[in-house]
N, C-alpha and C positions, 0 to 999 in steps of 0.2 A: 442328604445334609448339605453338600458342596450347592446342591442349586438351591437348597435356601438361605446361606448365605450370600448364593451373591442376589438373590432377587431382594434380599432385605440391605445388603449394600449400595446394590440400583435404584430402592427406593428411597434408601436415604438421601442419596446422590441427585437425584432428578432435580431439584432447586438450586444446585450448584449449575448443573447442565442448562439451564432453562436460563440462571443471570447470566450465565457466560453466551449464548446465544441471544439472548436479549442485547447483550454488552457487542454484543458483532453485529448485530444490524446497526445499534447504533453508529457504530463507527463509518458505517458502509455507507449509512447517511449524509454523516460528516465526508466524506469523499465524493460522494456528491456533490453535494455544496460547495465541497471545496473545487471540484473537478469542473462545474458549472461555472464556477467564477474564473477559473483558470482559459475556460476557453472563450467566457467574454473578453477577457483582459489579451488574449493573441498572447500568451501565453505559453501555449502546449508544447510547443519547441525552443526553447529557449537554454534549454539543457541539449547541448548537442552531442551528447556522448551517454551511453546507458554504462556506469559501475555499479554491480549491485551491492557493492563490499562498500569501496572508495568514496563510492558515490554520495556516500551519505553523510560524507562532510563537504559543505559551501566552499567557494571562494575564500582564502583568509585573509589576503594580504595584498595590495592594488594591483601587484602583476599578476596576481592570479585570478583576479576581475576581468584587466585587460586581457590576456589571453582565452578566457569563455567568452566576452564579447568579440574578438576578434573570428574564432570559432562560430560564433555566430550570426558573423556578419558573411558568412561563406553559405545558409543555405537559402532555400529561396523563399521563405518564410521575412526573411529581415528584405531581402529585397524588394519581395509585391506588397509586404505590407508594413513593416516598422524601419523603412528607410531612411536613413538621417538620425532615429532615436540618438539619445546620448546615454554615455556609460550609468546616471542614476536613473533613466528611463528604463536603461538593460536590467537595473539591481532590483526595480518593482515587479516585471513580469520574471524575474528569477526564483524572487519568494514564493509567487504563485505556484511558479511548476516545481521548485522545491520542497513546498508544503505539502503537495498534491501525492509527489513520490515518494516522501519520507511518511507518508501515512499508509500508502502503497505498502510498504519494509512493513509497518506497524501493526496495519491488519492481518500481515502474514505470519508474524509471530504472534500476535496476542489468538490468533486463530490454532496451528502447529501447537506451540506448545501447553494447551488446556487440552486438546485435544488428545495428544500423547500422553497426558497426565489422565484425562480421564479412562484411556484406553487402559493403560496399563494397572488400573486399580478395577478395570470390572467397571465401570460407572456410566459407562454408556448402553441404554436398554438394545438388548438383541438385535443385528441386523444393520444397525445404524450408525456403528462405526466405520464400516466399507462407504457408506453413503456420504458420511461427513468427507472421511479423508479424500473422495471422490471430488466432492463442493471446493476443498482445499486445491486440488491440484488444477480443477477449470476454472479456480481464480487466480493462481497461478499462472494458468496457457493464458486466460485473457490479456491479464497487466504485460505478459511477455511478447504478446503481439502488438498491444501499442507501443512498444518501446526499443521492439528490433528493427 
């Protein structure tokens, strides 16, 4: 009885599983795109510090501009190639890699927590929750390797 309930809650379930996986490549897309643009624009460093917490609020206030470009002007990304820029030059390739990151945070919750919700309700078909949470963690190791 126990596994016909849950093969009829996995089946009901599978359309929730299938737009939430539909819903994550999307986005994975969108980081793409976004990630694409970020590294036409020289971009990719302009955050010179990785907070995964902190981080994910901007600059708020001119000294706290000045001091990330200032940070910025120490690695050698600003020296071979955005030398000279000026502080609203700094604020357009900042959006970029801010956007880029803060979608980074986004894919790993909207990922994590459907994923924990489906586990814990049975709703993932056999086998495929080790796999998933697996896909979770080497997207994970990735994003952590470009940013350590």
């Amino acid at each position: 009885m126990a596994s016909e309930t849950f093969n009829h809650r996995q089946t009901s379930a599978l359309p929730y599983v299938r737009a939430w996986l539909f819903f994550m490549a999307a986005l994975i897309f969108c980081m793409v795109i976004v990630g694409g643009a970020t590294r036409l624009t020289d971009s990719g460093l302009s955050i010179t510090e990785w907070k995964p917490l902190l981080g994910a609020i901007p600059p708020m206030t001119e000294a706290d501009w000045l001091e990330a470009f200032e940070k910025y002007k120490q690695i050698p990304e600003y020296q071979q190639v955005n030398k000279g820029m000026t502080l609203d030059e700094f604020k357009g390739i900042f959006w970029w890699e801010y956007a880029h990151r803060l979608l980074g945070r986004l894919i790993g919750v909207a990922f994590l927590v459907p994923l924990l919700w489906f586990i814990a309700r049975r709703e993932i078909p056999p086998g495929n929750a080790w796999k998933l949470f697996g896909i979770f963690v080497l997207g994970g190791l990735m994003m952590w390797q470009f940013v350590a």
